[in-house]
N, C-alpha and C positions, 0 to 999 in steps of 0.2 A: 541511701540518697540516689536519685535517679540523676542518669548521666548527663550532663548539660552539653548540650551540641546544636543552641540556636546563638548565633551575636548577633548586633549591629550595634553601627557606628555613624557617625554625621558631623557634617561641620559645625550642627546647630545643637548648642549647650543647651537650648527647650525640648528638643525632640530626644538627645541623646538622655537627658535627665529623666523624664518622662517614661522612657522606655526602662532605665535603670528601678524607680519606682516599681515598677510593675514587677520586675524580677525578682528583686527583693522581697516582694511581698509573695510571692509564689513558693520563694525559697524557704519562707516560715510558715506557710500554710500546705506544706505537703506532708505532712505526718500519717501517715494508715490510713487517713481519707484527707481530700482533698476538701479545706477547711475555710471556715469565710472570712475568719481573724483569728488568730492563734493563743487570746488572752483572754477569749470569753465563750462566744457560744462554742463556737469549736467544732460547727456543721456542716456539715455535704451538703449542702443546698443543689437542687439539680436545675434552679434557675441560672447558678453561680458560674455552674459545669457548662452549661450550652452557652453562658458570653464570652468565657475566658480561655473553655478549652482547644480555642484554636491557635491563643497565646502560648498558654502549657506547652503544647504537640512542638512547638515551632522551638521554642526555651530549650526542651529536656525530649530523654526517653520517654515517652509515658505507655510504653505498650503492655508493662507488666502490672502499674499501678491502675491503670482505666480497665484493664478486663480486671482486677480485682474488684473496681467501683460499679462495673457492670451488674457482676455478678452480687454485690451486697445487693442489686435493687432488684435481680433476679429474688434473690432468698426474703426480702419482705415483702415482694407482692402479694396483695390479697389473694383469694380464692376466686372474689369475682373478675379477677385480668386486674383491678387497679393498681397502678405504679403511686407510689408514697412522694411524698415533696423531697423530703431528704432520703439517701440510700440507705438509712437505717429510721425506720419511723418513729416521729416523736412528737405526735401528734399538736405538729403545729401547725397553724394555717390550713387546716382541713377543709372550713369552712367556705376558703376562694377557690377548692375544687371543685367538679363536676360530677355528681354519683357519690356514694359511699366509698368511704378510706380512699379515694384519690385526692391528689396533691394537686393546686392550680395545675392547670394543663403544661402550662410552658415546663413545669417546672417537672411535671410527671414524666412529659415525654423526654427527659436526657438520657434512659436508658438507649434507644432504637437510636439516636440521633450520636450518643457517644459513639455507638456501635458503627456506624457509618463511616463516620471521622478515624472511627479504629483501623478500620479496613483500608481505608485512604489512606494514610501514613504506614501502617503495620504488616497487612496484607492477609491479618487471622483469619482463615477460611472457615477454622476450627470453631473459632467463637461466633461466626456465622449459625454456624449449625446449631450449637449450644443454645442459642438464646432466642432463636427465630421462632419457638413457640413460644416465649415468654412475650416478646415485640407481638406476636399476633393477637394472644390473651390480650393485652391493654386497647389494639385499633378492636380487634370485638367490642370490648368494653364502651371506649368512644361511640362506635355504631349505635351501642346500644341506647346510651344513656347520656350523647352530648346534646341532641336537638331538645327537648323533654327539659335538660340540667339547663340550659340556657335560657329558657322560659321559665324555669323558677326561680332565677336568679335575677328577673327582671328583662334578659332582653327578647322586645316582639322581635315578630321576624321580620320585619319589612324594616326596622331601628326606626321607628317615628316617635317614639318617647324617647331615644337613648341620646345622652348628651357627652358622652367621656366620664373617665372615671366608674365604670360599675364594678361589681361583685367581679375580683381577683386581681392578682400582684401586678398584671403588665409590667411594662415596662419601667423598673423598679427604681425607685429615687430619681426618677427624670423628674425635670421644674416645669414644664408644658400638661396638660393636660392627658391625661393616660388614656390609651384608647385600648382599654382591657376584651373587646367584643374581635379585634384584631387577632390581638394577640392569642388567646383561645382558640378562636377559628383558626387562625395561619398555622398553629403546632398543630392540632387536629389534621391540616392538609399534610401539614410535616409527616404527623407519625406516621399517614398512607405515603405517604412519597419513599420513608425508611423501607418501609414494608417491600414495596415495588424492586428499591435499588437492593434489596439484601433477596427477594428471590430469586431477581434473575441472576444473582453471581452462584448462586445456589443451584440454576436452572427449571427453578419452578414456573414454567409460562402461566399456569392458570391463575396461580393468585399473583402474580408481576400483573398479569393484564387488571384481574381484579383491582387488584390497589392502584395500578395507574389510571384506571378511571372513574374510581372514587376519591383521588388527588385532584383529578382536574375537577370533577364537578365541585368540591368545596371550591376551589381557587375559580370556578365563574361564578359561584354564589357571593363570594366577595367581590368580584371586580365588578358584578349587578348591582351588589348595593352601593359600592364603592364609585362608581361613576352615575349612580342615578341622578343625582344635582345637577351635571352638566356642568358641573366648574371644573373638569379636567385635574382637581387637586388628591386625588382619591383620599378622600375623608368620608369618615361615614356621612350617612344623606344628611343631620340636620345640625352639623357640625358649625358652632360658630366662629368656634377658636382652635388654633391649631393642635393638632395633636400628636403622640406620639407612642409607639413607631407606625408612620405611616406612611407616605410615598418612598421616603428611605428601602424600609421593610421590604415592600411590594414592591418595588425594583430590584432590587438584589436579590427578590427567591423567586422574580421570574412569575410574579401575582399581576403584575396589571400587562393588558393585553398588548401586543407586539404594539401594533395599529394607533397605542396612546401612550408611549413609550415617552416618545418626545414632548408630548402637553403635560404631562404630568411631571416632566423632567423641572422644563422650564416653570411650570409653577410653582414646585418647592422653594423657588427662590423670591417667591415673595412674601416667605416669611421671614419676620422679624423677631430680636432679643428683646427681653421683659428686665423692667427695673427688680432688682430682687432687696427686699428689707429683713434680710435673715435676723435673729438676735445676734450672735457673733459680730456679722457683720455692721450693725448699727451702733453698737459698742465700742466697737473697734472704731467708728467714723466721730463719737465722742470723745474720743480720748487721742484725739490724732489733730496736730498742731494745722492750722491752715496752710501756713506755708507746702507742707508735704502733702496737703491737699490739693491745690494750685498743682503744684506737678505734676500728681494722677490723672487731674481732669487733663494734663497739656501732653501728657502720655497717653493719652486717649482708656487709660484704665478705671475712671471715675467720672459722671454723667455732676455737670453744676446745676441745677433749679431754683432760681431766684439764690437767697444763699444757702439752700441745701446740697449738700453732697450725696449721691447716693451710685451704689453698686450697681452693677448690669450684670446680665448671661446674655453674651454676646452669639447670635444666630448663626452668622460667617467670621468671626474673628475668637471663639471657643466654643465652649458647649454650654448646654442647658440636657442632653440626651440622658435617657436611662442606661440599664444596663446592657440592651440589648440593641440599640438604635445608633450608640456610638461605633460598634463596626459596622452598619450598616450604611449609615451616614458617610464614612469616609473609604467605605470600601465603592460604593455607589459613585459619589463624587470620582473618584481615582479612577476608576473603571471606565467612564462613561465621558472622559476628557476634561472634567473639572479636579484634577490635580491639585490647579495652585489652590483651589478654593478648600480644599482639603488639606494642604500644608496650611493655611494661613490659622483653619480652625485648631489644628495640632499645634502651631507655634505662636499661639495667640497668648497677650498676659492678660492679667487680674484677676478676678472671680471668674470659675467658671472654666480653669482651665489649670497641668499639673505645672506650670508656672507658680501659680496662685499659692501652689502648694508648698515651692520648693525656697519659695517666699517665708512660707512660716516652717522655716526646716525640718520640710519631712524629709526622710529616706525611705518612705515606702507608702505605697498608694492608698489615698485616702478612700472610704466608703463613700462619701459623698462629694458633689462640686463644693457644698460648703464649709468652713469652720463648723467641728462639732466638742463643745470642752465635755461635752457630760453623756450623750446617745451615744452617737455614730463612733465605728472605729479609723482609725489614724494607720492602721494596719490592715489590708482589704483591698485582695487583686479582682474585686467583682466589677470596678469599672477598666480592667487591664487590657480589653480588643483592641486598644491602641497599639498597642507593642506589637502583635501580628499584622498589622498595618502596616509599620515603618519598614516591618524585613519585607514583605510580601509587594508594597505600592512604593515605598519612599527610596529603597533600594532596589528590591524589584526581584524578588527570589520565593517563592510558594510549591508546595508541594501541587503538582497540576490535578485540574479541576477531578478529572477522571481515571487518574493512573489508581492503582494498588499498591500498597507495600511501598507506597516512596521510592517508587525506579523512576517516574519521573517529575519533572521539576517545570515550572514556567517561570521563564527567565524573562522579567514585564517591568522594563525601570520605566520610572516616570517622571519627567525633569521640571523642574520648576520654570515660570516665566522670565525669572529674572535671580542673575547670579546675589542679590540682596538676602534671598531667605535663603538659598542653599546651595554650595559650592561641591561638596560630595556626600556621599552615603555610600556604604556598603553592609553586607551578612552574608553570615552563613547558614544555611538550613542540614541539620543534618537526619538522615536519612537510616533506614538498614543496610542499604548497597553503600552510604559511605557521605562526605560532605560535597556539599554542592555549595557553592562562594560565587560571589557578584560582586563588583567594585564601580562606579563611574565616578568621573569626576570632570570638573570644566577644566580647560586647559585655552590659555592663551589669552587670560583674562587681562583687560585694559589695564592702566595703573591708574586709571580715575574710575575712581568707582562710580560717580555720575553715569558714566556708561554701561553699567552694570543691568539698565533697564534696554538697550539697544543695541552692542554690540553684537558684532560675529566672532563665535567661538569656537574652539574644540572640543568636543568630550568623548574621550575616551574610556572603557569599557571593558572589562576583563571579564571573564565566564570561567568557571571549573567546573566541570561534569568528570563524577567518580567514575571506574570501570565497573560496569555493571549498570553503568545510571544513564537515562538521557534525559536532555533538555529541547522544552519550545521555544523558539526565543521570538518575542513581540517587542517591537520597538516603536516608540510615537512616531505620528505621522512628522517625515520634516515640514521644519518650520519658517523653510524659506525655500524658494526653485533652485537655488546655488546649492542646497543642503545634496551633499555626495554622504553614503553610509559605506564602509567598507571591512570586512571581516578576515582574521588571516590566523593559524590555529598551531600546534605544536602538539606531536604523538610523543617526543620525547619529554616525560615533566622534570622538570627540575626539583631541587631540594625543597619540597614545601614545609618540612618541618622547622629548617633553619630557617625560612622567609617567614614563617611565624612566629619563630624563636624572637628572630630579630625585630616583626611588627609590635608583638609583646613586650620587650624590652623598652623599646620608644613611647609605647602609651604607657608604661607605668612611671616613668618617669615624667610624664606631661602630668598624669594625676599625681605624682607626691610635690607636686611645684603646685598645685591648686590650681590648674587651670578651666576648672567646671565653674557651677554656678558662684556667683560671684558675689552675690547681698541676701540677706535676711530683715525680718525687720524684728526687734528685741523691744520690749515692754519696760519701760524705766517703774520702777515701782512706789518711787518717792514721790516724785511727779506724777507721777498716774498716764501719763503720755507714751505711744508707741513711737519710734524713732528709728532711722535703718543703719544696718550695721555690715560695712565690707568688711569680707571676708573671703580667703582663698580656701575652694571647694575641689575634692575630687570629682564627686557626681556630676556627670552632665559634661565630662571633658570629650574633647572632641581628637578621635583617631583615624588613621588612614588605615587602609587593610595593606592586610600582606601580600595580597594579588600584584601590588606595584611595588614591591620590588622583588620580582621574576624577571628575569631576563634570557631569557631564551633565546632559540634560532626559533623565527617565525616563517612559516609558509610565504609564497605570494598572496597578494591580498585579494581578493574577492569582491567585488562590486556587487553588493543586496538590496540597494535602494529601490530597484523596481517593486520588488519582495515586500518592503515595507510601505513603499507606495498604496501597492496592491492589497494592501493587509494581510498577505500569506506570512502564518507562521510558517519559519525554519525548524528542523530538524537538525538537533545537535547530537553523536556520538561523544563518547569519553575522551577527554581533554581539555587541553588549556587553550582558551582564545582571547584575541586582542581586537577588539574591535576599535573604529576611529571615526566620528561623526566629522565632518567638515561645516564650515558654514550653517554652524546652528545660530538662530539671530534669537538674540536676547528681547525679551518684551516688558514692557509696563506693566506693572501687577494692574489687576484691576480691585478699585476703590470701594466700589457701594457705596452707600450712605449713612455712612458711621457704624461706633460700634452697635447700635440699637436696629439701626437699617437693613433693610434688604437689597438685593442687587439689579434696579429696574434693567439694566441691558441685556441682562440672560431672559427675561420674561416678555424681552419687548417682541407684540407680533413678528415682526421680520425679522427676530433673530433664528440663523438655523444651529442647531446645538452643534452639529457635525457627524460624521459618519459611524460615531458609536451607537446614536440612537437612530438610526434611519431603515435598518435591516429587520422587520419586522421576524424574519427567521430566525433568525439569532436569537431571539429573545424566548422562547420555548425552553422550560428546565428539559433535559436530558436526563435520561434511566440512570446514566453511570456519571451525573456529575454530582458529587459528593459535597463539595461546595455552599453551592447553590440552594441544597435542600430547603434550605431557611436561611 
């Protein structure tokens, strides 16, 4: 079993639950390969490997189990350079590749792009060497036979007959429209991007320069056709319905250009959720008494139509995303100062979200947004990029974009508008130099919670960087002129082993009292009616880290608010710090217009997004950001 050394924890029983989900199911799909459900096919899927494994890296070790996954995809490559779909072929889905015995592209290129991600958590120089002719053989391959694969497959070049949905997986069990012409092209700019960032650590200038400028011309040949409409929504040109993964995608790999950063930002927001009439779900709406209907709709979890009931996938209040759009979606949102619009998605209920799920008592993540009694598996960490999410954006701890080997860390919380949906978070990431832990929490909260949307508060802040490790630390902009930041540190650490003896102690006992998810809903069988049933849950219970209770001799404190005014990341050496926000003012979530709606004041002309999207420099992928590749 490989070693588990990623936590988190939250105030909120949706997010904590959700993230539980996913671990669990990681924990039964890691057997000799890294599997899609444990009870049936029992596949390496290499689509599976490029959404989840940045959940995996963050959960467990995985440096001994990913070069062994490497290496299977090394030993079935073809002769002609093609990489197989699964890391052992079995000739499935060949058909949505490009060329003979390649696997769909997304799904072929996990070998170069694991590799990446290996080198960024791991530091193998070694398996650098090993495999960078195997990673070259497949972008040959691509060269050879992706332009050519793509026209027999249906798409012209200019996409004037293409509508969504063509020949290949895309973005996999998403309920929007699949924009497969993306997804193809974007891994094909990927696998030259792999190629670039693994020769320069290699020191290969010639083929670094090659491949980095065989990435960028793929990635302007999308953003050409990608903006040729003039509607600033980068969707292919004759797009009538949203798709996906698309502005998401192309913002977080650094595909659409500096210069349209912000119009393309704010346009994603004016898309909206789809009424969804699954079978389960219409079944389910037959056999379910009005009364508990009336509720959902006044829970805003069921849509009324004359007197029908029906289900939604909510656009900004859960998901509709495939597998590969959902960290992208909320890694995007997070990064680029919509935050709360990204908690609200993650802690949204009903269809559509792992609420929905924990609803009909899973313990572990389901294959699709849907109820599925007969296909889909009930066990399947392929929609799991949530959970890398919550340590990385909701607490605020990731292995940084462009270190090696995990020596360094980006310490990036990100707080909610309003103490209503989140009061703390914390995790730990750990690393090969050692654990790296984050904690904040609000402090000095009103006793009317009315004021939960407007008060000024405290939040405080705790940091641990290992010896051997350092951290960036980025802090949101404050959120009022009063807002003072102040930071004060300690060389001497205290007993962390007892401070997490003791933090384990108190959360096991909040979970053998049930204090997780709280209701299910149970199928009477006589009646034929479904009916809810309270219940005390461990899953989804909500803990404090052991960062707060450290008590230390602190330094004097440090005045950094210019710093984060300024947006200059700090530089953190090894230790333990206390940081202490003053006058953070609480805000108003913002609304939309329902669960179905979009959000018109992010799209309105004169809204300016803020200074995440305004630096058109910033927005350039970097040779050594590991990240970002895709």
């Amino acid at each position: 079993a490989m070693q588990e050394w990623g936590t988190f924890d939250s105030s909120s029983v949706l997010l904590n639950g959700g993230y539980e989900l996913v671990k669990n199911s990681m924990r039964s799909n890691l057997l000799s390969v890294q599997s899609d459900c444990p009870h049936r096919e029992k596949l390496p899927y290499g689509g599976d490997l490029i959404a989840n494994s940045p959940a995996a890296m963050h959960m467990f070790d995985m440096s001994a189990f990913y070069k062994k996954t490497i290496r299977d995809w090394m030993d079935a490559q073809w002769d002609n350079g093609a990489y197989t779909e699964t890391s052992v072929w079995q000739d499935l889905n060949d058909y949505a590749g490009i060329g003979k015995g390649a696997g769909e592209t997304v799904w072929a290129t996990a070998p170069p792009v694991l590799t990446v991600r290996h080198m960024q958590h791991y530091g193998d120089l070694d398996l650098l060497k090993e495999s960078i002719g195997s990673h070259t053989r497949w972008l040959e391959f691509l060269n050879k036979e992706f332009d050519s694969g793509m026209i027999k497959k249906g798409y012209d070049k200019k996409l004037k007959t293409y509508r969504g949905d063509g020949s290949g997986l895309g973005d996999w069990l998403a309920l929007p429209v699949k924009d497969t012409y993306l997804t193809h092209t974007g891994f094909y700019m990927a696998s030259s991007r792999c190629i670039a960032y693994i020769s320069n650590k290699l020191g290969n200038a010639k083929m670094r320069k090659k491949s980095v400028l065989l990435a960028e011309l793929i990635r302007n040949r999308i953003s050409s056709l990608y903006l040729w409409n003039g509607r600033d929504t980068f969707t292919y040109p004759m797009a009538r319905y949203p798709s996906t993964p698309g502005p998401e995608m192309s913002l977080f790999a650094r595909i659409v250009p500096g210069e349209k950063r912000c119009a393309v930002l704010k346009n994603w927001f004016r898309r909206k959720g789809e009424i969804w009439d699954g079978d389960e779900e219409t079944l389910f709406l037959n056999e379910l008494d009005s009364s508990y209907a009336e509720q959902l709709v006044n829970a805003g979890v069921l849509i009324k139509d004359d007197e029908d009931y029906l289900f939604s996938n909510s656009q900004w209040q859960g998901f509709g995303e495939g597998i590969f759009s959902i960290r992208y979606a909320l890694k995007t949102l997070s990064d680029m100062g919509f935050h709360h619009i990204a908690l609200r998605k993650a802690s949204g209920i009903g269809f559509g979200t792992t609420e929905y799920m924990l609803t009909h008592n899973a313990t572990t993540m389901w294959e699709t947004w849907w109820r599925s009694e007969d296909v889909y598996s009930r066990n399947h960490p392929m929609l799991g990029a949530i959970a890398e999410w919550m340590s990385s954006s909701v607490a605020g701890v990731s292995v940084h974009p462009t270190t090696v080997g995990g020596r360094q860390v980006l310490f990036w919380p990100r707080f909610p508008k309003s103490a209503t949906m989140l009061k703390f978070a914390s995790s730990i990431q750990g690393t090969p130099v050692g654990d790296f832990a984050i904690a904040w929490r609000f402090e000095n909260l009103p006793e009317d919670k009315s004021e939960y949307y407007s008060a000024l508060v405290t939040v405080r802040i705790r940091l641990l960087v290992p010896p051997g490790g350092s951290g960036m630390l980025r802090l949101p902009l404050p959120s009022s002129k009063t807002t003072k930041i102040r930071i004060s540190h300690t060389n001497s650490i205290p007993d962390l082993d007892a401070a997490r003896d003791e933090a384990n102690r108190k959360c096991t006992n909040r979970r053998k009292h049930g204090l997780g998810f709280h209701w299910n809903w149970e199928y009477d069988r006589q009646r034929k009616k479904w009916y809810t049933h309270s219940s005390r849950k461990s899953i989804g219970t909500a803990c404090e880290s052991f960062l707060f209770n450290l008590t230390p001799e602190w330094s004097e404190q440090a005045d950094i608010t210019h710093d984060v005014v300024s947006r200059t990341d700090s530089k953190l050496s090894a230790g333990l710090y206390d940081l202490i926000v003053t006058n953070w003012k609480l805000e108003k979530e913002e609304e939309g217009t329902g669960r179905l709606g979009n959000i018109p004041q992010y799209f309105h002309p004169n809204y300016n997004p803020g200074p995440f999207c305004n630096d058109s420099h910033s927005f350039d992928w970097h040779i050594d950001d590991a990240t970002h590749i895709i």
